[in-house]
C-alpha positions as CSV (number, residue, x, y, z in Angstrom):
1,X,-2.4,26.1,29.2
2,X,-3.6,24.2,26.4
3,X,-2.9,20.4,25.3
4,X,-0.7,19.5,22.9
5,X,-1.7,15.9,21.4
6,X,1.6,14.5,20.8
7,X,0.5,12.3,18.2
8,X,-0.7,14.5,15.5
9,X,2.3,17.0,16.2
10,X,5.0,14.6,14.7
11,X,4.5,12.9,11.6
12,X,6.8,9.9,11.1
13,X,9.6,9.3,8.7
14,X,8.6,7.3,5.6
15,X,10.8,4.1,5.7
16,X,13.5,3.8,3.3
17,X,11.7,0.8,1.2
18,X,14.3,0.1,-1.2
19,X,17.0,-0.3,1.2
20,X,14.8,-2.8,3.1
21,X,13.1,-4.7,0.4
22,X,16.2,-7.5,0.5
23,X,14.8,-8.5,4.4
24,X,11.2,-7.8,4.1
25,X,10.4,-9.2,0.8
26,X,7.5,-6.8,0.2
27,X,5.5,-8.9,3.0
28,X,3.4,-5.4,3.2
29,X,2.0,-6.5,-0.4
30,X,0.1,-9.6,0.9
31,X,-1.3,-7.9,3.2
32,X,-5.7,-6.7,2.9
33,X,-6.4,-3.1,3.1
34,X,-9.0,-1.2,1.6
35,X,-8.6,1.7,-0.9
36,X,-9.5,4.9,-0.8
37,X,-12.2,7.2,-2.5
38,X,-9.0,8.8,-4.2
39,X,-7.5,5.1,-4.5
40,X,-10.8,4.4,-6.5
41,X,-11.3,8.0,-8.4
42,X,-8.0,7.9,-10.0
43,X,-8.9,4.6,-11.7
44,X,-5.3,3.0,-11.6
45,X,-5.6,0.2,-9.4
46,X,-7.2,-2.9,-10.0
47,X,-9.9,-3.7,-7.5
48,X,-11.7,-6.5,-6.0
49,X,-15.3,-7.6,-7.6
50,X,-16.2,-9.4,-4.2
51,X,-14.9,-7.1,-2.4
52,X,-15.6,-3.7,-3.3
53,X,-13.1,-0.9,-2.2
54,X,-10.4,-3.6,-1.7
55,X,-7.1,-4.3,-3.7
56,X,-7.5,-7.3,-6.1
57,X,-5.7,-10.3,-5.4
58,X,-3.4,-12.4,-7.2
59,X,-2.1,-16.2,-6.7
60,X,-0.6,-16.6,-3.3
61,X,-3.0,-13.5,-2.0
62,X,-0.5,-11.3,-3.4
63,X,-1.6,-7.6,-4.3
64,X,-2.2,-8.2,-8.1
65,X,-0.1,-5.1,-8.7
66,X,3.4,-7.2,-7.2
67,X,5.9,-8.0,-9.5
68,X,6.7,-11.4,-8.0
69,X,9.9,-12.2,-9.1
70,X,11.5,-9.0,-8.8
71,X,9.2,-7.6,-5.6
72,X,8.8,-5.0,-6.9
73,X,5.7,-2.7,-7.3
74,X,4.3,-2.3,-11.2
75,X,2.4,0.9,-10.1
76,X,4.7,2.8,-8.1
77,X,3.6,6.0,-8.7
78,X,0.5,5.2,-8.6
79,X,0.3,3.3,-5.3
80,X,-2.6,3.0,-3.1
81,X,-2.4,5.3,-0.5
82,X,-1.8,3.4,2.5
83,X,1.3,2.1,0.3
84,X,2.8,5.5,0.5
């Protein structure tokens, strides 16, 4: 009988952002990631000079990308991957 790997059987539900964005406060967005080769071919995002393959940065070590006062993403549809 062969193994089934649970883990890559299932892929999660995407979290209902909007809904939650009053209690997180788009936290996620201050958080470092790197982008991908895709992130990086499509040419939408702004990226970091000292750190190559990385999200740029704003004040507050916001994603630059953040819309601070509404939390809001200007580049939805053209999020990073790991934003989706």
């Amino acid at each position: 009988m062969p193994s089934v790997r649970f883990g890559y059987a299932v892929q999660p539900a995407a979290p209902d952002c909007e809904a939650r964005l009053r209690v997180c406060r788009a936290v996620c967005c201050y958080l470092p990631f790197p982008l991908s080769r895709q992130d990086m071919d499509e040419g939408e995002l702004a990226w970091s000079a000292g750190y190559p393959f990385q999200l740029a940065r704003a004040e507050g070590r916001r994603c630059v990308h953040l819309d601070p006062d509404a939390r809001r993403c200007t580049v939805y549809e053209n999020r990073p991957r790991i934003c989706r």
